[in-house]
C-alpha positions as CSV (number, residue, x, y, z in Angstrom):
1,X,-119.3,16.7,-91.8
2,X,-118.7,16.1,-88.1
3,X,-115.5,14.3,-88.5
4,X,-113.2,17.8,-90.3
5,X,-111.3,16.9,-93.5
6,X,-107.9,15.5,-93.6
7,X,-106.2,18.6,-94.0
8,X,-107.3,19.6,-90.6
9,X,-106.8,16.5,-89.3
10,X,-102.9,16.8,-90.3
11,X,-102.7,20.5,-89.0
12,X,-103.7,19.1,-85.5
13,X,-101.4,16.2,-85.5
14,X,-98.3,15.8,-83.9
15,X,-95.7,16.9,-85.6
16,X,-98.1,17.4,-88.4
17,X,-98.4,13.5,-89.5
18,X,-101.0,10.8,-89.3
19,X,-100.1,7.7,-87.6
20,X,-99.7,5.2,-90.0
21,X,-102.4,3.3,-89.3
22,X,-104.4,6.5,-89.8
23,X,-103.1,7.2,-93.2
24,X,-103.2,4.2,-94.8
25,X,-107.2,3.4,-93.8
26,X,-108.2,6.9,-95.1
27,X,-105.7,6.4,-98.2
28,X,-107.6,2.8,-98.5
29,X,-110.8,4.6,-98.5
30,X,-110.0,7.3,-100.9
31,X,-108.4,5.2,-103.2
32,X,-111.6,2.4,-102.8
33,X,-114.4,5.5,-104.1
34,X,-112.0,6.7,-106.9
35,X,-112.1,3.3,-108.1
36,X,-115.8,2.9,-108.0
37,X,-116.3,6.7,-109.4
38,X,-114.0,5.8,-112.5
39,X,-115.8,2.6,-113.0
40,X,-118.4,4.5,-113.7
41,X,-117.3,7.9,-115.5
42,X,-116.6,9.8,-113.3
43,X,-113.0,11.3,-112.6
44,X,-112.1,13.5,-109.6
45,X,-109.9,16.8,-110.9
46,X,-109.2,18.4,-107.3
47,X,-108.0,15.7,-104.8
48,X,-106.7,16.9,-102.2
49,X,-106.7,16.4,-98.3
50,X,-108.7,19.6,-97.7
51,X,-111.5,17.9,-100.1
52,X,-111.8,14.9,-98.4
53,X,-113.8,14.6,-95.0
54,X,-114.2,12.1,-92.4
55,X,-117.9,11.4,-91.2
56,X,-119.1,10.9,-87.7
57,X,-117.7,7.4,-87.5
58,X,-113.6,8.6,-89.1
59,X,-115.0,7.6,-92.7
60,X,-113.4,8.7,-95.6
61,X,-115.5,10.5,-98.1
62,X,-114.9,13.0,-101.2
63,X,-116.2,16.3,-100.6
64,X,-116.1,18.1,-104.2
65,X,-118.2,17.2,-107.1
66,X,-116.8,15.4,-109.5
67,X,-117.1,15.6,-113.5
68,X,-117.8,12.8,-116.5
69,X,-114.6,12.1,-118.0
70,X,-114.1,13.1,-121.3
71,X,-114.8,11.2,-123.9
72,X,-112.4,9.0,-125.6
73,X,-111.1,10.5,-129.1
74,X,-111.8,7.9,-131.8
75,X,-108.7,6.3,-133.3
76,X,-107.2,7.7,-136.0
77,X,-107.2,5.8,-139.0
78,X,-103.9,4.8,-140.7
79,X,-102.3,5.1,-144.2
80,X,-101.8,2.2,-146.4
């Protein structure tokens, strides 16, 4: 995408940090699709700011595929 990823948007920060601002709107975003993707299934097992890249416009998206989460081990039974 246009926009880089995060990580290169740190490098080429000042002093290597995101204003604030900045952080916390691509955090918001990041944190607004992992919700959606785990609603649905999905989990996300390499997060990282290199993986997520900013569109034309400074949006936050995940670049990686993603997997189903595993499925949930049925419950053991217990002894009377």
């Amino acid at each position: 995408m246009r926009g880089g990823d995060v990580e290169a948007l740190i490098t080429n920060a000042e002093d290597g940090r995101l204003e604030l601002e900045t952080a916390l709107r691509i955090t918001t975003e990041v944190c607004r699709g992992l919700d959606f993707a785990h609603g649905t299934g999905i989990i996300h097992s390499d997060l990282k700011p290199g993986n997520i890249w900013l569109t034309d416009d400074g949006t936050a998206v995940s670049a990686t595929a993603a997997s189903p989460s595993p499925p949930t081990a049925p419950a053991s039974r217990k002894k009377r």
